[in-house]
C-alpha angles and dihedrals in degrees: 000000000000128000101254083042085055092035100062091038090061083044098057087043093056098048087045085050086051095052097043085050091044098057111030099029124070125224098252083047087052093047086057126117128281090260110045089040093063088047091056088044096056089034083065094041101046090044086054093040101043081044091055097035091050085050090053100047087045101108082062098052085055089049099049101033138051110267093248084070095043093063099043083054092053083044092055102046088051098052084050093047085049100047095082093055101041083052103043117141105006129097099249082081099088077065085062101094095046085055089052105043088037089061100042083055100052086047097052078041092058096036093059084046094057102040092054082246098298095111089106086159085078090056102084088045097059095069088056089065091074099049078049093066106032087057091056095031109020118210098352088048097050098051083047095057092033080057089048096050091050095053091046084048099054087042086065095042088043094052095046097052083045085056093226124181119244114228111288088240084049100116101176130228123266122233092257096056090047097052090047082045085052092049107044085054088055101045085040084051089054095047091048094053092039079052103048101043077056083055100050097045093043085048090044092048092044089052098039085052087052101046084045094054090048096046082046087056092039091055090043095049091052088044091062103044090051087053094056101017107120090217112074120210118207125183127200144145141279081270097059093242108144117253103173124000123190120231087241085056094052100043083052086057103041102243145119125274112277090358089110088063111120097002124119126252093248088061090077107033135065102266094234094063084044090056093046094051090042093091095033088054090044085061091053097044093059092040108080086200098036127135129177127184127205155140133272137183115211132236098213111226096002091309087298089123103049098165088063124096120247134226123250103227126198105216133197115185119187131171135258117151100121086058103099090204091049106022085175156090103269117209118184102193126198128189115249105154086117090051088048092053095046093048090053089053095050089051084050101055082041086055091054103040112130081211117073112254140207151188118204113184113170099352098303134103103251102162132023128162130223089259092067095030081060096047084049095052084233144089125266086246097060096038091052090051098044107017136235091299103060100095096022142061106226106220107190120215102218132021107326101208089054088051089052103047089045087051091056095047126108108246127050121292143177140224146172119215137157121223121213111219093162141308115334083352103115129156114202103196121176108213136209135171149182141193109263135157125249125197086328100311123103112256147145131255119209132192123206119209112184101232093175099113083042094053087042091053094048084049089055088038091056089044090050095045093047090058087046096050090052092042082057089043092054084041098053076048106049082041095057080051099054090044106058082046085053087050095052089050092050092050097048084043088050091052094044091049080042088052094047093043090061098043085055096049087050090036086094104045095044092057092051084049092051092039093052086045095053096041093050083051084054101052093030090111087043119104086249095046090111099049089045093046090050083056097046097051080047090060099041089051081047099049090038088059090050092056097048080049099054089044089057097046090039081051104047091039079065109051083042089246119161117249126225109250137180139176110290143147119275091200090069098044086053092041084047090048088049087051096045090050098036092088093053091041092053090050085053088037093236121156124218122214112203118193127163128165125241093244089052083057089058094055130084128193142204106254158128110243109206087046091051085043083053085052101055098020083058088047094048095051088050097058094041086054089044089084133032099242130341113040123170107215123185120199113179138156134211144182097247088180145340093291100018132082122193123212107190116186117195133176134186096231132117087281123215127305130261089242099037093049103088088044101057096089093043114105117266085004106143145160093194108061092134093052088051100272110173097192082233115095089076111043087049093051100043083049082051092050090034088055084050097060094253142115135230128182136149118269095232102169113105122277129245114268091241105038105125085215105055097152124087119334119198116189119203113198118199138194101237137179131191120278118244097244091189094058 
């Protein structure tokens, strides 16, 4: 056969081995292994070839056996031509070989039984069960179906030395059926090889071009990541020559692509970091497990550039040599110029604090600047060798073990301690501290604030607070003192304006009693001595009763005590008041004016006279001592409603002032202190009106232009009834 003959053969094989794939086999089937793929592959051809080989052979079935087991045998090959399909696309599909060559094997099985052992045409089949099996499941399944055959062919043997009889419908075979059954097995055995070795190449292919395809995606994945990774891997040999250098490595370094190749480590880098590493990379070398991490300072383009500025580059070099796909010294680069920058900066700005600063990294000090090292009376070099605490006793403020087991915690924290460094040689530091990392280890920065001038002014604060506490203390003392002596004072000066108040409220009565007095002396020789003398006693015995009478209500409105009161006119109390006051107000030459309306006369109210009298004849003498002589004094009353009566009391004199207007009724409130004013007429007269459910107040709005009093108006308002007329 030519090549072009062979070529589209394999071609046609290979399109019928698609289809077939296509439509009975899943993807995750076809995805399987090489294996198990060419297992799937000859399940679904031996169920298709034993259907259709079963069909064919079928009219000797027919011949040999009754027609009962004709028909299951067309039942079954059916059932097997039909198992593919029914299967198609699912995964039970790799179980379809066990079900073919199972039931090939019950059926031979069945067949030897029925015959009485005499059916020899089944005999060259039997040694094709085992290729069977081992095709769908390779050694297992032979020796299964070897097992089987040899079982099928004892039962025969079994069967002819038994002398058992065939089925009475058994018609045997003749020689030449059993020779064409004998070939057919063998030329089926052939094809089935011839196929299966088509099977196995085109499965291996299939998987080879898979795994081929992955490993390409693979490569081209970690192609790509190398290419725009930020971290650069380089690989070279004990000797530190480059062998494979990422383009992340080379653009770290500042060369061409590929140019690294077969130059040495020190090349790119400054030869003082190199020298340093060089012990460090020996160790590593001999150490199959060995890893070392450092810093190195780049040479860009091979130090042909030297004005430009170098990377920091943080290294880590491990070693695998001993690895066949690496045999190497692997270094994976990063960029940390910034960080490094940065970190200078920060120790920088450490450097400069004016706080001390430290570093503590496993319990121990591993950085401290000159500002600390000055508050510590020491260097950064001792303290980190022997602590804060080398030249100094720490003395804790508070509870030490709180403040230690706040300063190992996790989180920031804050304390206050003084350090002895000597007599009268303290340091008060407030610390505070937080988590930081140092140089890749976990670790806690402290900063240190001298707070000694501030302690010592809180000492001298406290001092200070404390004498001032006990001067306040003497004061408070020395004040109580001054204020029961101030007590005693303002209740002697309350009986002596009790005293006086008094005396003014009697002032009146006692001078008609002195002036009756003097008048019945006078006319005592005169033919009507006696019968004035009989008055004048009369009016002494009358005056003497009023006064006893002012001192009891003067008395009672003090201690805030009720009066008895009963229904009385108002008109006589105020005609009473004019005649009490007319003798004063002749020696001042003052004139009263009485008016009162006819409906003020029908009216009666709850009251206690002589305190009433007290009221208006306080107001009247007020307004007769306003002015020097000559006052013109009104004193009129008036129904105001059905169950009020009005007293309004008006003088010509100068009034009362604007200022002095919301005080006159205040007690010990007076303009005439000078005159012997007590303050205290009017506020004892507005409380009288006030316990007889009435209201008095000054009238301070401005009189009319003509009014003939435009001087002070009181106005008295009083609760009234109607009198009983026929009483």
């Amino acid at each position: 056969m030519t090549a072009p003959s062979q070529s589209r053969e394999r071609s046609l094989l290979e399109r019928l081995i698609h289809r077939i794939d296509a439509f009975f086999l899943s993807p995750r089937l076809r995805n399987s292994s090489a294996s198990q793929l060419s297992s799937i592959r000859m399940s679904v051809l031996l169920a298709l070839a034993t259907g259709l080989l079963a069909l064919v052979f079928m009219p000797t079935f027919v011949a040999i056996w009754p027609s009962n087991v004709a028909w299951i045998a067309t039942g079954l090959s059916f059932v097997v031509l039909g198992l593919p399909f029914a299967l198609r696309q699912r995964d039970s599909l790799r179980h379809l070989g066990h079900a073919v060559w199972a039931m090939a094997l019950l059926c031979s099985a069945a067949a030897i039984a029925m015959s009485g052992g005499q059916a020899f045409g089944l005999l060259a089949f039997l040694p094709t069960l085992p290729l069977l099996g081992f095709l769908v499941a390779r050694a297992r399944g032979a020796l299964t179906a070897t097992l089987g055959s040899l079982a099928v062919g004892g039962l025969g043997t079994f069967l002819i030395f038994s002398g058992a009889e065939p089925s009475s419908s058994f018609g045997g075979s003749s020689p030449l059926s059993r020779y064409t059954i004998v070939l057919l097995c063998t030329l089926g055995s052939g094809f089935l090889s011839q196929l299966f070795e088509s099977f196995w190449n085109r499965t291996a292919t299939d998987v080879a071009d898979r795994a081929q395809a992955e490993l390409h995606t693979r490569e081209v994945r970690n192609e790509s990541l190398l290419e725009h990774a930020s971290e650069g891997v380089m690989i070279v040999d004990r000797f530190a020559v480059v062998k494979f250098a990422s383009p992340a490595a080379e653009r770290l370094l500042d060369v061409a692509p590929g140019e690294s190749m077969n130059y040495r480590l020190r090349d790119f880098t400054v030869h003082d970091d190199f020298i340093k590493l060089f012990p460090a990379w020996q160790k590593v070398v001999a150490d199959p497990d060995g890893v070392v991490t450092t810093q190195l300072r780049t040479r860009p383009n091979l130090g042909r550039d030297p004005d430009v500025e170098g990377l920091v580059l943080d290294v880590v070099v491990s070693n695998q040599l001993a690895n066949p796909a690496v045999e190497g010294m692997v270094l994976r680069m990063r960029d940390v110029t910034e960080l490094t920058r940065a970190e200078s900066n920060y120790q920088a700005l450490l450097d400069h604090s004016m706080q001390g600063i430290a570093v503590e990294c496993e319990g121990r000090i591993v950085y401290v600047n000159q500002t600390l090292a000055k508050l510590f009376r020491s260097t950064p070099e001792q303290i980190t060798e022997t602590g804060l605490a080398g030249r100094s006793r720490p003395v804790f403020s508070e509870d030490g073990d709180e403040v230690l087991e706040r300063h190992t915690g996790d989180g920031p924290g804050m304390a206050e301690m003084r350090f002895e460094f000597g007599p009268d040689d303290d340091l008060w530091v407030r610390m505070r501290w937080a988590p930081v990392t140092w140089r890749g280890q976990p670790a806690r920065q402290i900063a240190f604030a001298d707070i000694t001038l501030e302690r010592e002014q809180t000492a001298r604060q406290e001092r200070e607070n404390e004498r001032l506490a006990s001067a306040v203390e003497q004061r408070t003392r020395e004040l109580e003192a001054s204020q029961s002596r101030l007590r005693k004072q303002e209740r002697m000066a309350t009986v002596g304006t009790l005293a006086a108040g008094i005396a003014h409220q009697i002032n009146n009565p006692i001078g008609s009693i002195l002036t009756t007095a003097d008048f019945a002396i006078l006319t005592a020789g005169d033919a009507d001595g006696e019968q004035i003398r009989s008055e004048a006693l009369e009016d002494i015995r009358s005056q003497a009763i009023r006064c006893g009478k002012i001192v009891r209500s003067v008395l009672q409105f003090s201690r805030s005590e009720p009066t008895e009161k009963w229904l009385n006119d108002l008109t006589g109390v105020l005609r009473t008041a004019v005649d009490a006051t007319s003798n004063h107000a002749s020696e001042r030459e003052a004139s009263i004016t009485l008016s009162i309306e006819t409906e003020a006369t029908t009216s009666v109210t709850l009251m206690t006279p002589i305190e009433l009298e007290q009221v208006f004849v306080n107001l009247i003498q007020n307004a007769i001592e306003a002015q020097p002589r000559g006052a013109r004094i009104s004193v009129s009353s008036r129904a105001t409603a059905e169950d009020r009566v009005e007293v309004i009391l008006a003088d010509d004199g100068p009034g009362v002032a604007e200022m002095d207007a919301p005080s006159v009724f205040d007690p010990f409130f007076t303009t005439r202190l000078r005159d012997g004013g007590t303050g205290l007429g009017l506020s004892v007269a507005h409380g009288i009106v006030v316990d007889h459910g009435g209201t008095m107040w000054l009238d301070a709005s401005p009189p009319d232009e003509d009014s003939a009093y435009p001087g002070a108006r009181f106005h008295v308002e009083l609760p009234s009834e109607k009198a009983d007329m026929s009483a």
